[in-house]
C-alpha positions as CSV (number, residue, x, y, z in Angstrom):
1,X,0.0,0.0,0.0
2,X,2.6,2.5,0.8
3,X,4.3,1.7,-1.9
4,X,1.3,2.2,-4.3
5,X,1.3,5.7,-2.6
6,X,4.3,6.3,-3.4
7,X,4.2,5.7,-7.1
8,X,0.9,7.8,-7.4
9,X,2.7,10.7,-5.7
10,X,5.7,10.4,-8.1
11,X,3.5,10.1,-11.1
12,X,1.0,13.5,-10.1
13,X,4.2,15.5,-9.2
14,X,6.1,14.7,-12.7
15,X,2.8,15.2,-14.7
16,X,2.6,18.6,-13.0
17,X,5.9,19.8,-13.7
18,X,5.7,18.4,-17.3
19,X,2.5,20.6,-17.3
20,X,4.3,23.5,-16.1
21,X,7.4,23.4,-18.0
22,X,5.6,22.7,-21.4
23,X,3.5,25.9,-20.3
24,X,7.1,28.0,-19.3
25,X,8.3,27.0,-22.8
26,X,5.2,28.4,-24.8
27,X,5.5,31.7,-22.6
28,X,9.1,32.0,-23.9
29,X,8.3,31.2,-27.2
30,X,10.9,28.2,-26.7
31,X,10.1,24.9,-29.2
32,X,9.8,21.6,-27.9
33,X,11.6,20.0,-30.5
34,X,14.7,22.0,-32.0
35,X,18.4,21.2,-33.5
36,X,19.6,20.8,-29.8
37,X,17.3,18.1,-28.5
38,X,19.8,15.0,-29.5
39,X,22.8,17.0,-27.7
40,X,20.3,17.2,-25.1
41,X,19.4,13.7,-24.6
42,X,22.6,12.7,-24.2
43,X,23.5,15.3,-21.8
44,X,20.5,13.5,-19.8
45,X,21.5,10.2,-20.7
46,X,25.1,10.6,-19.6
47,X,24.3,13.0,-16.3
48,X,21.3,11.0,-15.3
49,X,23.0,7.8,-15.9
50,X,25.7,8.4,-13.6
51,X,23.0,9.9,-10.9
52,X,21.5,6.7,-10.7
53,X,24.9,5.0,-9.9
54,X,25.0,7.3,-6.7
55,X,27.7,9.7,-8.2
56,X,25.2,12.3,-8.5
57,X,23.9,14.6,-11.7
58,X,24.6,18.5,-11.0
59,X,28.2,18.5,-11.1
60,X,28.7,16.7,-14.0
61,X,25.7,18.5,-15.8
62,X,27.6,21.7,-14.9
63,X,30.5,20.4,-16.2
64,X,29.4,19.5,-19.4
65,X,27.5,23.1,-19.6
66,X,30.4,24.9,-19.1
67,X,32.6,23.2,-21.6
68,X,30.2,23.3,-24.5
69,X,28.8,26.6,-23.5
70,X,25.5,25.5,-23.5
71,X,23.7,27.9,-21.2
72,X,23.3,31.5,-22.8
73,X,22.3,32.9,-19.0
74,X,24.7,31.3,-15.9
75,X,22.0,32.9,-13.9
76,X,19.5,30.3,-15.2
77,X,22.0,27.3,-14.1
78,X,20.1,26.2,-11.0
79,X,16.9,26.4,-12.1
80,X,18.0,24.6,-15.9
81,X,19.3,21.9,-13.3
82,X,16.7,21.3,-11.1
83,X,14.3,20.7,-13.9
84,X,16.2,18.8,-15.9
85,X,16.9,16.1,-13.3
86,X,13.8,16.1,-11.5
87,X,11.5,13.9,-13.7
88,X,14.4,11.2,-14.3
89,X,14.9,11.1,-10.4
90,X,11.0,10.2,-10.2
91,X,12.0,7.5,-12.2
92,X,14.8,6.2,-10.0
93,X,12.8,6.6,-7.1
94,X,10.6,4.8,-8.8
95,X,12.6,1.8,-9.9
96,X,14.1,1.1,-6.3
97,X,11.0,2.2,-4.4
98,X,9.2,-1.0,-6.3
99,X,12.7,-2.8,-6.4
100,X,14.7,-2.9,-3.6
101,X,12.8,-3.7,0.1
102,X,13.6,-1.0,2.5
103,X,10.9,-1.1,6.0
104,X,8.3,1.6,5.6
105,X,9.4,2.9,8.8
106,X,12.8,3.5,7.9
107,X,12.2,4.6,4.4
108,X,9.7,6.9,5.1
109,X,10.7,8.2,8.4
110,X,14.9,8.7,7.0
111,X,12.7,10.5,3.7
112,X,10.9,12.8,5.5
113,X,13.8,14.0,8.0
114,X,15.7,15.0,4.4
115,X,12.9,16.8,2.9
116,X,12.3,18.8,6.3
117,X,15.8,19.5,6.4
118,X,16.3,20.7,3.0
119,X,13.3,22.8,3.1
120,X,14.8,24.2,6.7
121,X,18.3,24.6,4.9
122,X,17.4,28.0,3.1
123,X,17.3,29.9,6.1
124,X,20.0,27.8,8.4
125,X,22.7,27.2,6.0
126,X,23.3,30.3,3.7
127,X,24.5,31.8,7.3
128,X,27.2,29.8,8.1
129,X,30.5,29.4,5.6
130,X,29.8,27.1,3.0
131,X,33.7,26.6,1.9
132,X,34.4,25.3,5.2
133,X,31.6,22.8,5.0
134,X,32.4,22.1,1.7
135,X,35.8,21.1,2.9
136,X,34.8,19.4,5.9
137,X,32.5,16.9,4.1
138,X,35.1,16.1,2.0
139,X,37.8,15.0,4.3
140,X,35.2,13.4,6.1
141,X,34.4,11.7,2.6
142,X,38.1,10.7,2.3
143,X,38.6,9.3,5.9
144,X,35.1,7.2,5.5
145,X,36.4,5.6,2.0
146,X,39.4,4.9,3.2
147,X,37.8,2.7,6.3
148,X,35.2,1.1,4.0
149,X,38.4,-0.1,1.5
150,X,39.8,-1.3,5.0
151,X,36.9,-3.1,5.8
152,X,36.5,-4.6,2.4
153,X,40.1,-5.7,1.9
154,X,40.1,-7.5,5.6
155,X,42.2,-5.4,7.2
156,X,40.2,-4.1,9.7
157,X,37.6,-5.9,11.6
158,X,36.2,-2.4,13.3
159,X,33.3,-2.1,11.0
160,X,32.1,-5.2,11.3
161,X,28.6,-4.9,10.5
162,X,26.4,-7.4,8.9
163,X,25.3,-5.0,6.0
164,X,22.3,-7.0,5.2
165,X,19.1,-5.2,7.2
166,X,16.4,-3.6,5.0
167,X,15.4,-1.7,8.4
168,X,16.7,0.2,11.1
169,X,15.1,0.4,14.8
170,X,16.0,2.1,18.2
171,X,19.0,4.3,18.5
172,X,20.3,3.0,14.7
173,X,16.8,4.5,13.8
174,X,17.0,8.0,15.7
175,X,20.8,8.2,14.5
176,X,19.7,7.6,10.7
177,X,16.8,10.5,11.0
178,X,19.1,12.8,12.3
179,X,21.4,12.0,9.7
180,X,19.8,12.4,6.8
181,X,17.5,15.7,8.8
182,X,21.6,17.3,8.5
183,X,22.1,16.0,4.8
184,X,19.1,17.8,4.0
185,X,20.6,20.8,5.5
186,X,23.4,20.4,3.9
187,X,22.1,20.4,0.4
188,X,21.7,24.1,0.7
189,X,25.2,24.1,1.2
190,X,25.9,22.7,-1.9
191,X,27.2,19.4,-0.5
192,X,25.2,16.3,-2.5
193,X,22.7,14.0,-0.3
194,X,23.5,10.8,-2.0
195,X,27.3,10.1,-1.2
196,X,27.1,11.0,2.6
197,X,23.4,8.9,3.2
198,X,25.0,6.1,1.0
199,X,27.6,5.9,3.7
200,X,25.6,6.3,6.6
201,X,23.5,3.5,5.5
202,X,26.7,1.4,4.9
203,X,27.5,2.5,8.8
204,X,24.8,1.9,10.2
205,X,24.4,-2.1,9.2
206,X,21.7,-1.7,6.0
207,X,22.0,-3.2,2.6
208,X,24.2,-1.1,0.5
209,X,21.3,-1.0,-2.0
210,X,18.6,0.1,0.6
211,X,20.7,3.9,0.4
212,X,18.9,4.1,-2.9
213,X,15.5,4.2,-2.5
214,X,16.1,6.8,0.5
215,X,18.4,9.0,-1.1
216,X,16.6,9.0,-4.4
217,X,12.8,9.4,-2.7
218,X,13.9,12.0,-1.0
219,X,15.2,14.2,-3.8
220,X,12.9,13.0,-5.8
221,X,10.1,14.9,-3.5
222,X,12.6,18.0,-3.0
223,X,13.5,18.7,-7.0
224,X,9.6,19.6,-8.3
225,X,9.2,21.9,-5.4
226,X,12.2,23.4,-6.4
227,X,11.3,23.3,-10.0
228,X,8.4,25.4,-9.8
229,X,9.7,28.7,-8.0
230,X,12.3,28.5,-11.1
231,X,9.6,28.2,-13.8
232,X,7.6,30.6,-12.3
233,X,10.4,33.1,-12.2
234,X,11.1,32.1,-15.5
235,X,14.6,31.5,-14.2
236,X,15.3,28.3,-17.0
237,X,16.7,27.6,-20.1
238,X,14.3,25.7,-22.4
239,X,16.9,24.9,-24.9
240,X,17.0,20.9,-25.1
241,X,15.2,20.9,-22.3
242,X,12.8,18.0,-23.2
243,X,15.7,16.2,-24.8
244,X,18.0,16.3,-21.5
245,X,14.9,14.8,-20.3
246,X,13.6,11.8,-22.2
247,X,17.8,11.1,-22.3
248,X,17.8,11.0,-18.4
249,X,14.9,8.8,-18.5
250,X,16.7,6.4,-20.4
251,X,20.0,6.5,-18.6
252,X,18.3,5.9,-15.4
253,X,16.3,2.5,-16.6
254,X,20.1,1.5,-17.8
255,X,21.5,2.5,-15.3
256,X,19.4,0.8,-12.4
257,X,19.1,-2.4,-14.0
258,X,22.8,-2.6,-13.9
259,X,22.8,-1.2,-9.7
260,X,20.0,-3.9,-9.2
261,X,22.4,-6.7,-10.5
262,X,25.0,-6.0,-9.1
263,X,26.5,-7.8,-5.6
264,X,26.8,-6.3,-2.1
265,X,30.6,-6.1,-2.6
266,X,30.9,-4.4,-5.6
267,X,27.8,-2.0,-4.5
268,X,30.2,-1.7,-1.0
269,X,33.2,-0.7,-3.6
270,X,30.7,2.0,-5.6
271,X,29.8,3.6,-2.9
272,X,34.2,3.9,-1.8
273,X,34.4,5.4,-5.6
274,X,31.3,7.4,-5.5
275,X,33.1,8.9,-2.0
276,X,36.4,9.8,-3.3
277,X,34.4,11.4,-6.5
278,X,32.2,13.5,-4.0
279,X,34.7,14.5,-2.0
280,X,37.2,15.7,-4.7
281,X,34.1,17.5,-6.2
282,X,33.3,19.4,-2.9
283,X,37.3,20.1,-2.5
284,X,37.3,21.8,-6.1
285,X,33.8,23.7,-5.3
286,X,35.6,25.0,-2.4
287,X,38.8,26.1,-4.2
288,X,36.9,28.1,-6.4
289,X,34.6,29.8,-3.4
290,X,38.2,30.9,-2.1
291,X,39.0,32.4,-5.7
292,X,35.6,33.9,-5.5
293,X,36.6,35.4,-2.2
């Protein structure tokens, strides 16, 4: 039953924004079919594929935008990204939602502390200095890989943890909500959700796949609302738009076919990679924040 909720919600929120973003475009006389709808699939097939892996879809979308020069209007970035991703992440929330058995309680409880804590995040965390978060989740990103690769290898015995619960309970329970309630803070910060809850997860005794359905449901609730104060304040570029999305619609039913095959080792080792990538991606965002400053 909740899980037929779940999949109603997803559907109604990505038929809206469809609605509104077809309805954005025909305000600003953008078409929905144009000479850069192929580029833009496989900027969504490529970005979206990768997000489904865990490694995440706004850096590497920014990447790729600022070394083909897509964007006309860098003040459009955000909004162009939140968009973009937010009906493919439907879809990967869908996938492992049906998929991969997490407990309701769990799942919906470690879902609901994120979306309250990225909604608080606005307020909390433009105040404090985001470079030094930015580098602090990193070396915390670093240190955590390097145990996990410990672990894995046999060298250490300190982590010891079964890694094979779908559901947390007690004070694994109230650690996990207040986890993922600070990773939701964090977002604002510009530090990614699904690296750090893919390693808490891994900490706290789960399934390495059960980090899936939790990171992407939660974003996958977050990105629409999101969405709509940018199309409203006409604050994205239409250009490929629809492309970028039907590609990361495709990249993500690749993509978690291939996660859902995979073993609990080689998930273990993704998530180690999918670390050291996050982390060297919040080190460079904070370099150029000290340039900027």
């Amino acid at each position: 039953m909740m899980v037929i909720a779940i999949v109603v919600l997803l559907m109604l929120l990505s038929i809206g924004l469809f609605g509104l973003l077809l309805a954005g475009a025909r305000r600003q006389a953008a078409p929905f079919f144009d000479h850069s709808f192929g580029f833009g699939m496989v900027i969504g097939a490529v970005t979206d594929f990768l997000d489904t892996l865990g490694i995440g879809s706004f850096v590497v979308s920014t990447a790729i935008f600022q070394a083909s020069h897509y964007l006309k209007d860098e003040r459009k970035l955000p909004g162009t990204l939140n968009t973009m991703h937010a009906i493919p992440t439907a879809f990967e929330a869908f996938f492992f939602v049906t998929a991969v058995a997490v407990e309701p309680v769990t799942l919906i409880s470690l879902v609901l502390a994120a979306t309250l804590g990225a909604l608080l995040g606005s307020e909390v965390m433009t105040k404090l200095n985001q470079r030094w978060i930015q580098l602090i989740m990193a070396g915390a990103l670093v240190i955590t890989a390097l145990l996990m690769a410990a672990k894995l290898l046999g060298w250490i015995s300190l982590l010891g943890v079964a890694n094979q619960a779908t559901g947390l309970s007690g004070w694994k329970l109230l650690v996990g909500i207040g986890g993922n309630f600070i990773l939701g803070l964090l977002m604002s910060a510009g530090v990614g959700l699904y690296a750090p809850c893919m390693v808490m997860v891994y900490f706290l005794g789960l399934t390495p796949i059960a980090a899936f359905p939790i990171m992407m449901l939660s974003c996958a609730l977050l990105m629409p609302i999101s969405a709509v104060n940018f199309i409203r304040h006409d604050r994205v570029d239409y250009r490929g738009l629809f492309g970028i999305i039907l590609g990361g619609i495709i990249g993500v039913v690749v993509a978690a076919t291939l996660v859902k095959s995979l073993s609990l080792t080689a998930l273990s080792w993704l998530i180690v990679l999918v670390s050291c990538w996050t982390a060297f991606s919040l080190w460079r965002a904070a370099q150029r924040r000290k340039n900027v400053l």
